[in-house]
C-alpha positions as CSV (number, residue, x, y, z in Angstrom):
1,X,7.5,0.7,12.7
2,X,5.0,-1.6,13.7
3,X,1.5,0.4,11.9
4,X,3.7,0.1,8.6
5,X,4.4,-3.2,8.7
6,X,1.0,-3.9,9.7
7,X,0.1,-1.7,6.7
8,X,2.7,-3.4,4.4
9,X,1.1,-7.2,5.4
10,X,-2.6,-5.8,4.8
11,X,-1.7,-4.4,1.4
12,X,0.4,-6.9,-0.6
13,X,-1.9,-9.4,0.7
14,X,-5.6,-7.4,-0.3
15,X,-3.8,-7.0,-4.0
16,X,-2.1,-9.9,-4.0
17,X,-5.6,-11.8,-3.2
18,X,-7.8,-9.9,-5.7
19,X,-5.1,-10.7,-8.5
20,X,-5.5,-14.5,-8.0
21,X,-8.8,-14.4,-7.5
22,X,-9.6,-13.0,-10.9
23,X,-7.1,-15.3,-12.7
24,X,-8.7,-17.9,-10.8
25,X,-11.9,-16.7,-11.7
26,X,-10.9,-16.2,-15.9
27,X,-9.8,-20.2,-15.6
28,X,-6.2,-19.4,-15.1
29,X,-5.3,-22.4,-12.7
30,X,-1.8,-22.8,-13.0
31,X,1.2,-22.0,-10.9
32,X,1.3,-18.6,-12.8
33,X,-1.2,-17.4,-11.5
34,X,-0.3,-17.2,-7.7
35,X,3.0,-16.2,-9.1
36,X,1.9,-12.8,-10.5
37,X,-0.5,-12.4,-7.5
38,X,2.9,-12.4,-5.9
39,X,4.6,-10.2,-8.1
40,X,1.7,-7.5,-8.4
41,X,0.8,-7.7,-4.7
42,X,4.1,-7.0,-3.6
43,X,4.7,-4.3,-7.2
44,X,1.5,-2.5,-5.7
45,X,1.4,-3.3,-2.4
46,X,4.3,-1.8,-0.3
47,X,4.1,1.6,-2.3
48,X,0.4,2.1,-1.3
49,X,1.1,1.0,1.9
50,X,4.1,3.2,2.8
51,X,1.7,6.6,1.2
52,X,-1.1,5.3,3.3
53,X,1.2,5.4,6.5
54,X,2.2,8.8,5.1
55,X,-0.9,9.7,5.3
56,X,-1.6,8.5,8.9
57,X,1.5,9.9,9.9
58,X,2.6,12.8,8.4
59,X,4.4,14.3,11.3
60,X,6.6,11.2,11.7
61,X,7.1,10.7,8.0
62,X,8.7,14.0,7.9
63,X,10.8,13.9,10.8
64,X,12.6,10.6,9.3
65,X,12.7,12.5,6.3
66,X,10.6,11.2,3.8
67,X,10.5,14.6,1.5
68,X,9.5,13.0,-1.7
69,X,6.9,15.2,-3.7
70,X,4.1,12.4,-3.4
71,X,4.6,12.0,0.3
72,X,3.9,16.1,0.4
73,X,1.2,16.1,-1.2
74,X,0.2,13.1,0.6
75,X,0.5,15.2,3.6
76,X,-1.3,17.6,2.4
77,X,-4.4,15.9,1.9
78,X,-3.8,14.7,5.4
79,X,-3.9,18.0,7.0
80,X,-7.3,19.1,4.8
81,X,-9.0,15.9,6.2
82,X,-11.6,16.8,8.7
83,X,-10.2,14.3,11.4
84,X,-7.4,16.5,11.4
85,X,-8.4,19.3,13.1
């Protein structure tokens, strides 16, 4: 629970961050701007960090039954990683 909220925090953040930094960047200084950074950093952010954990933890995932068909072959790439084995 902890590594995927951990995860969760790092992501939305990283995206979130890069988004208003390059609508900072294209002279976009206006409320809107933080506002999508929002919006796409947490649109982007928790998927990729819930298929990294899956792919950190791909024994747990399973066991709490996370069976979608991206989180297999999420796995999957997992168990071909040489760290694996």
């Amino acid at each position: 629970m902890h590594l995927r909220l951990f995860l969760i925090h790092i992501w939305v953040a990283s995206i979130g961050g890069a988004v208003v930094i390059a609508g900072l960047a294209m002279g976009y200084v206006t409320a809107a701007t933080f506002i999508w950074g929002a919006v796409i950093g947490l649109a982007l952010g928790v998927p990729a960090a819930l298929l990294n954990w899956v792919y950190l933890r791909p024994n747990r995932s399973r066991q709490i039954g996370w069976t979608w068909p991206i989180a297999n072959r999420i796995r999957a790439a997992a168990k071909q990683h040489p760290s694996a084995r």
